[in-house]
C-alpha positions in Angstrom: -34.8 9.7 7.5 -32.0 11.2 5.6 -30.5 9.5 2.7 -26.4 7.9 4.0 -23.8 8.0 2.4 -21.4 5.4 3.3 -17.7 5.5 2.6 -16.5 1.7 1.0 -13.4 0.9 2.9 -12.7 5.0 3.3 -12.6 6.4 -0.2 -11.4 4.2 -1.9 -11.4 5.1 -5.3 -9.1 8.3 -4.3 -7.2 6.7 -1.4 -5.6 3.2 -0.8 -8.5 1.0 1.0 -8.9 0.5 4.6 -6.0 2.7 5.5 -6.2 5.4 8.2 -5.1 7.7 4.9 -8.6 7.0 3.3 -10.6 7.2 6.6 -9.5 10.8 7.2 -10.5 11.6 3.6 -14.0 10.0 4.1 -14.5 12.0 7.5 -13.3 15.1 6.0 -15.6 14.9 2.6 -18.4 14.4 5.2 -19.2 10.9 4.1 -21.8 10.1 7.5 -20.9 6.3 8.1 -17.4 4.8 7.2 -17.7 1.4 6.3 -14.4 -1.4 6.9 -13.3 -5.0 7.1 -12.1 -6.8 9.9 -9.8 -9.9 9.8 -8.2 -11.7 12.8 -3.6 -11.7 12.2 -2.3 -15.3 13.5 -1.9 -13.7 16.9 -5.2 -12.2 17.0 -5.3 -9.1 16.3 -8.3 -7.2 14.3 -7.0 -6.1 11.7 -8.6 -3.8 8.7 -8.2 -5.0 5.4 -10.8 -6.7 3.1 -9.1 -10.0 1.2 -8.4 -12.8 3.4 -4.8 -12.6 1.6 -2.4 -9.9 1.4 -0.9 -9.6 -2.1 -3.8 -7.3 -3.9 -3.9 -4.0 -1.6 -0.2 -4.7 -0.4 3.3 -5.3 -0.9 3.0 -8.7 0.7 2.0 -12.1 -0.3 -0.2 -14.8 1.7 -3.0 -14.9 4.1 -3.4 -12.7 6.8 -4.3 -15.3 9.5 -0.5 -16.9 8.5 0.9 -13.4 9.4 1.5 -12.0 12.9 0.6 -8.2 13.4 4.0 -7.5 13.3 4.8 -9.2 10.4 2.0 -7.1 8.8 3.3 -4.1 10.1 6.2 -4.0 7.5 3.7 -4.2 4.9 3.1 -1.1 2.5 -0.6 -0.8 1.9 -0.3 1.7 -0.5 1.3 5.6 -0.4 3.4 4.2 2.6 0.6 3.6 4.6 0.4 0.2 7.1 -2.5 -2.1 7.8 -4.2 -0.3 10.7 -6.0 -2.6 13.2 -9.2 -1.7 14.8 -8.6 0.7 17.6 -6.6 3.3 15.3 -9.1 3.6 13.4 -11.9 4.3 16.7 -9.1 6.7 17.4 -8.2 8.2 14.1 -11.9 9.6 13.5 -15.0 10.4 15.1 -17.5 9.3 12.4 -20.4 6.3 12.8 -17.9 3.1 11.3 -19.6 0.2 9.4 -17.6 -2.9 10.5 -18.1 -6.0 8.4 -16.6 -9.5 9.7 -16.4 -12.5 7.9 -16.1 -15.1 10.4 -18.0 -15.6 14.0 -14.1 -15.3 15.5 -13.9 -11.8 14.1 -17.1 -11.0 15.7 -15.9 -12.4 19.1 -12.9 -10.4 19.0 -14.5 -7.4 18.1 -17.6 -7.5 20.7 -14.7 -7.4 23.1 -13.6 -3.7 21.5 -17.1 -2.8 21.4 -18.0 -3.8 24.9 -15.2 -2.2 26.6 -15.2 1.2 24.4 -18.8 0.9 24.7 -19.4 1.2 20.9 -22.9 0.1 20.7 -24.2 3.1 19.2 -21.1 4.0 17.1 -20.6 0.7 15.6 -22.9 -0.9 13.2 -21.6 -4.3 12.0 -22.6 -6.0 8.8 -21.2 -9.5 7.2 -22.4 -11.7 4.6 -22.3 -14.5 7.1 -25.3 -15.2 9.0 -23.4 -17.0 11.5 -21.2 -13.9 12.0 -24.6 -11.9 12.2 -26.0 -13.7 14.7 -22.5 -14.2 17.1 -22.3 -10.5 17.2 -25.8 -10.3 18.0 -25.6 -12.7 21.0 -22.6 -11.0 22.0 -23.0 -7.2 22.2 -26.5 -6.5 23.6 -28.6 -3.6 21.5 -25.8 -4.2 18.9 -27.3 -2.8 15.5 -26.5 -5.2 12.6 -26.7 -5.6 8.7 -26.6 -9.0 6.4 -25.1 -8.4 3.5 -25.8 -10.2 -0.1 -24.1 -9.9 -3.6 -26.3 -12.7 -4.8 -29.5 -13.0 -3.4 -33.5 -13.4 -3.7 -36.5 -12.3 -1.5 -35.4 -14.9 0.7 -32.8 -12.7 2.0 -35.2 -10.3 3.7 -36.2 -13.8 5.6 -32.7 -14.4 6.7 -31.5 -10.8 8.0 -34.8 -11.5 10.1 -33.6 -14.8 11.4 -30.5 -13.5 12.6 -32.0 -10.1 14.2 -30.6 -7.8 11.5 -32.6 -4.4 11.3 -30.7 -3.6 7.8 -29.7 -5.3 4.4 -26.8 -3.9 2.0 -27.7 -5.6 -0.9 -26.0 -5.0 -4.0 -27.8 -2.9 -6.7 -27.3 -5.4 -9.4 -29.4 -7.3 -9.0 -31.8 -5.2 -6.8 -35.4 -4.7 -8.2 -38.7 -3.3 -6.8 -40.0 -6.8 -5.5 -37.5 -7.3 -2.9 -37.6 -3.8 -2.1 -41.4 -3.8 -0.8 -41.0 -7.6 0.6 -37.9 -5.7 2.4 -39.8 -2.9 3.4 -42.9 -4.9 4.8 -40.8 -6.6 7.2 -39.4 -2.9 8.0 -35.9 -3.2 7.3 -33.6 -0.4 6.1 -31.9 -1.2 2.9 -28.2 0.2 1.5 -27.4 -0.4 -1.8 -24.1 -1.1 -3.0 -21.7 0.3 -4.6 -23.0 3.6 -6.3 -20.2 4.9 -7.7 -22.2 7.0 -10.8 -25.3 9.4 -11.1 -26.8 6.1 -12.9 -26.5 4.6 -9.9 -27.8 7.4 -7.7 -30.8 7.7 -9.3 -31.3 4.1 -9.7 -31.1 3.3 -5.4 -33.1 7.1 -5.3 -36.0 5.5 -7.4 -36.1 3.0 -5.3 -36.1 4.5 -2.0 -33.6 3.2 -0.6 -31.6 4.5 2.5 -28.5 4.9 1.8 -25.4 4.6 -0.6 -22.2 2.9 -0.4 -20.0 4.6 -2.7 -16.1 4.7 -3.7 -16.2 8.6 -4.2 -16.8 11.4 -2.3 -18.8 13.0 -5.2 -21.6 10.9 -4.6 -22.2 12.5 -0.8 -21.9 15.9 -3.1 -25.0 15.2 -5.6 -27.2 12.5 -3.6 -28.7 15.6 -2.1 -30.1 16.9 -5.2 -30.6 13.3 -7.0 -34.3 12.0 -6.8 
């Protein structure tokens, strides 16, 4: 299989995060998945933006789920772009998306995109919650999914198994060879986040990992000549 290169959020170390701006810039480096976060506005709507809160990656202050999709339509989310919802980014760009929810609403409200644009095998969707993991999972039949850990110990090779998840992103902190080959025993794919240096390259290359999720462009560049 060929090493991935995932996009964080578009690219967004160039290009303000989870904005239509930074999708098109992953897509055009040639990233091959673009990974993006999905909350639910107060009137339901699927929005893309990471925090549960406004005020870091706009000009706004206070949670999402208090705001209305128009209300967060006025927001700046940086270079004059808005906060895009789902569907404009399906429609913006043609590449495989990552779509991480944190909550089993989000994951309703997203099998219902993916079940009538018939994303199954454009959309891969990835959480930290198991709960959200598993929803999607009973929802979207043949959906391919990913758990997610910042902090975490063999155990979570035994958890992405429990909720039917074929792949873990784990991050490469705290990563090491042990959970790699308990990992790959149970044959799951593994991503390691976020690679954002050669270091880093070569570190989730010497491990044999899958795949990258990286801030930069540069990284799709070199990973082909990194080993």
């Amino acid at each position: 299989m060929n090493f991935l290169t995932i996009g964080h959020r578009g690219v967004m170390g160039v290009e303000p995060e989870n904005t239509l701006r930074s999708f098109v810039a992953a897509q055009r480096e040639g990233l091959d998945l673009i990974e993006l976060d999905l909350h639910l506005s107060k009137d339901g709507a699927l929005v893309v933006m990471h925090d549960a809160d406004v005020d870091r990656t706009t000009d706004g202050k206070g949670p999402i789920a208090e705001k209305t999709l128009d209300e967060l339509r006025t927001l700046d989310a940086g270079r004059g772009e808005r906060v895009p919802v789902f569907e404009e980014v399906l429609d913006a760009v043609s590449a495989p998306l990552q779509a991480e929810i944190k909550t089993a609403a989000a994951a309703r409200a997203l099998a219902e995109v993916m079940l009538r644009r018939d994303l199954v095998h454009r959309v891969e969707v990835i959480s930290f919650h198991d709960e959200a993991v598993a929803e999607i999972a009973r929802l979207v039949p043949g959906v391919r999914t990913a758990l997610v850990a910042s902090r975490y110990g063999t155990d979570v090779v035994e958890r992405a198994l429990a909720v039917g998840a074929t792949t873990l992103v784990l991050n490469i902190r705290r990563l090491t060879q042990e959970i790699v080959e308990h990992a790959r025993k149970a044959d799951l794919r593994i991503i390691g986040w976020v690679v954002n240096t050669q270091d880093d390259l070569r570190l989730v290359r010497a491990l044999g990992l899958d795949g990258a999720t990286t801030d930069y462009p540069e990284i799709k560049r070199t990973g082909r000549f990194t080993a």
